[in-house]
N, C-alpha and C positions, 0 to 999 in steps of 0.2 A: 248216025254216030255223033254228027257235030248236035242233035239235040239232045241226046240224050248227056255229055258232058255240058251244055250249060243248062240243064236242070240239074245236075249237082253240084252245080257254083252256086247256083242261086240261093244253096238253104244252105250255102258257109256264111259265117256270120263271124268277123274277127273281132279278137280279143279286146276288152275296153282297155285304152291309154291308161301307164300305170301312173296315179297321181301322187305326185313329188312333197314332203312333209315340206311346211313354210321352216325356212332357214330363222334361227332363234335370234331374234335382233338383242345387238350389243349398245351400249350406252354409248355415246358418241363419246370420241378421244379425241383431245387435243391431237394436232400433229406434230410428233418428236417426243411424244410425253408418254413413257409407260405407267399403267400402274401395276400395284400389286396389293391381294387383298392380306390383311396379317392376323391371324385371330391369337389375340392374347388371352393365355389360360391361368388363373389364378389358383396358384397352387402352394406350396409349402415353400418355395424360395422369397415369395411378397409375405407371407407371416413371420419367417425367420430378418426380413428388411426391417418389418415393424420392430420387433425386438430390438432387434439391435440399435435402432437409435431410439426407445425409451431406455436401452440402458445407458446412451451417451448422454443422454436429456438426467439419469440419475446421477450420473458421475459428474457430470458439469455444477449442477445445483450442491452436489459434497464441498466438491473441491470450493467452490465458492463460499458455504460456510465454516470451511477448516480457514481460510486465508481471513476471512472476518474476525473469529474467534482470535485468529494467532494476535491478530493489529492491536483486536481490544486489549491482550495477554503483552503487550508488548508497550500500552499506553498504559494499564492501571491491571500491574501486575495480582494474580488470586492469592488472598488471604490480607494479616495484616502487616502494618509496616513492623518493621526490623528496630535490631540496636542503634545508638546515635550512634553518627560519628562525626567530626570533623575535618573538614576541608579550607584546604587556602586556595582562591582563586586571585590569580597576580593579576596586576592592571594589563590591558591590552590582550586578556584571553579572548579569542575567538568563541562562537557559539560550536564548533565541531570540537574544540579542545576542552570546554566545558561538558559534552555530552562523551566524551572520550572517558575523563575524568570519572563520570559521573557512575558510566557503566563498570568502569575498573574495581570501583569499590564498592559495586554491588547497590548503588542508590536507583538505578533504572534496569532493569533486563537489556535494553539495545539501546544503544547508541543513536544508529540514523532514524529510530521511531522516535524518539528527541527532537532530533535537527527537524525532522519530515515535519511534525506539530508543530515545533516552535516557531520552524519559517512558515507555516497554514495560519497559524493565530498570530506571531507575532513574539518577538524578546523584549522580556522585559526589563526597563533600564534598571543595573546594579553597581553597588560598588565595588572594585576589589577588597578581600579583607576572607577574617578566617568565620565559616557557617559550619550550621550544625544541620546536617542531612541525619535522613533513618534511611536504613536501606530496603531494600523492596517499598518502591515508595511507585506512586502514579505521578505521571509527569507533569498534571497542575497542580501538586502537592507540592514540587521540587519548585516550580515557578511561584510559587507564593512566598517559598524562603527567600529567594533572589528577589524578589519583591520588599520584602522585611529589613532586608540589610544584614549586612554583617553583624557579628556578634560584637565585636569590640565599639562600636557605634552603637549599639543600642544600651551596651554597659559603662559607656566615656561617663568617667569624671570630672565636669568642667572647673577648671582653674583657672584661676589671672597669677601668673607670675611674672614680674619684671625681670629682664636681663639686662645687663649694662650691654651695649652696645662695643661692638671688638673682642670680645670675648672668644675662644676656643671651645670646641663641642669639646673635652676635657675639662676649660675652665667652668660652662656653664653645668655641666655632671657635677662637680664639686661644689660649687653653688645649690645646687639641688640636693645634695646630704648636709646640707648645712643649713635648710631650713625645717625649722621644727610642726612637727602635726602634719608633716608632710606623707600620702598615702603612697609613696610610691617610693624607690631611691632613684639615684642619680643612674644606677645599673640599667634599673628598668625601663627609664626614661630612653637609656642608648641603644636598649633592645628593639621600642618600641619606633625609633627612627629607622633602624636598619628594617622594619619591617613598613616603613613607609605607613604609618599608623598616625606620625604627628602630624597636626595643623598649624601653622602660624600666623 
C-alpha cells in the first residue's frame, strides 16, 4: 500500500510560481513636492483672446489719432482766416488773460491750446495797445501780430511840440487847438492820454 501511494506522488509535478509584472517605475520626486500633469487645449476661448485685444490694439491706435487731429484743429484751425477785428490788450495782461481774450472773440478755437504752445515755444515780447486779429486764425499767426505791435505804433505820427512848462493837461489841450496844420485836436490828444497811447 505504502508503494503504491508513493508511485503516485512521484508523477505530481506542481504548478510553476506565478510570475509577478515589474511594477512601472515612477520619475523620482522631490520629497513634499507634488506634481500634477495639465494638458492645455487650444480651443475657441485663445482665439476669442486674440480678438479681443487686436480690437484694443485698434481702438488705442483711433483714439490716439482722434486726440492728434483735435491738437492740430486746435493749434491751426481748418479752412481760412475770418473778418478782422479789433482788440485792446491793457498793460500788465497776463498770457491766460490774453488767450481768454483771444478765444472769446473767436481769434483761436481754445484757450489752454494757446497758453499750452505759447509756454512750449515761448511769448513773445509786446506792447499794450489796440491789434487787429482775423478770427479762426492758427496760433503762430496770432503771435506774429503780437510780434508786429500795435496798430497805433505802427501808425504814430511823430511830432515835436513844445509846452511851456506848469501848464494843465486843459491848458496844454488848448494849446494844441491853437496850433495851425495841426493833424490832430487838442480832444484827441486827451483821448489818446486816457488810453495811455502818449510818450514824453
Amino acid at each position: 500500500m505504502n508503494d503504491s501511494a508513493g508511485t503516485s506522488f512521484r508523477g505530481f509535478r506542481p504548478p510553476p510560481p506565478r510570475q509577478r509584472r515589474p511594477a512601472r517605475s515612477r520619475p523620482p520626486q522631490r520629497e513634499g513636492v507634488d506634481y500634477e500633469t495639465v494638458f492645455v487645449r487650444k480651443g475657441r476661448g485663445t482665439t476669442l483672446a486674440v480678438l479681443f485685444l487686436l480690437l484694443l490694439l485698434l481702438v488705442a491706435i483711433w483714439a490716439t489719432m482722434q486726440a492728434v487731429k483735435w491738437g492740430r484743429e486746435q493749434l491751426d484751425p481748418p479752412g481760412d482766416q475770418g473778418a478782422a477785428i479789433n482788440l485792446t490788450l491793457p498793460p500788465g495782461i497776463s498770457t491766460k488773460g490774453i488767450s481768454d481774450l483771444l478765444e472769446e472773440n473767436g481769434v483761436v478755437p481754445d484757450a489752454r491750446a494757446y497758453e499750452w504752445y505759447v509756454r512750449l515755444k515761448g511769448a513773445p515780447l509786446f506792447q499794450a495797445g489796440d491789434y487787429t486779429f482775423h478770427t479762426n486764425s492758427a496760433v503762430w499767426e496770432v503771435l506774429d501780430v503780437l510780434e508786429d505791435g500795435p496798430r497805433y505804433a505802427q501808425q504814430t505820427l511823430r511830432l515835436r511840440v513844445t509846452i511851456p512848462e506848469g501848464l494843465t493837461v486843459r491848458q496844454i489841450i488848448n494849446e494844441i487847438d491853437m496850433i495851425e496844420d495841426m493833424p490832430f485836436s487838442g480832444a484827441d490828444f486827451e483821448a489818446e492820454m486816457r488810453m495811455q497811447h502818449v510818450v514824453s
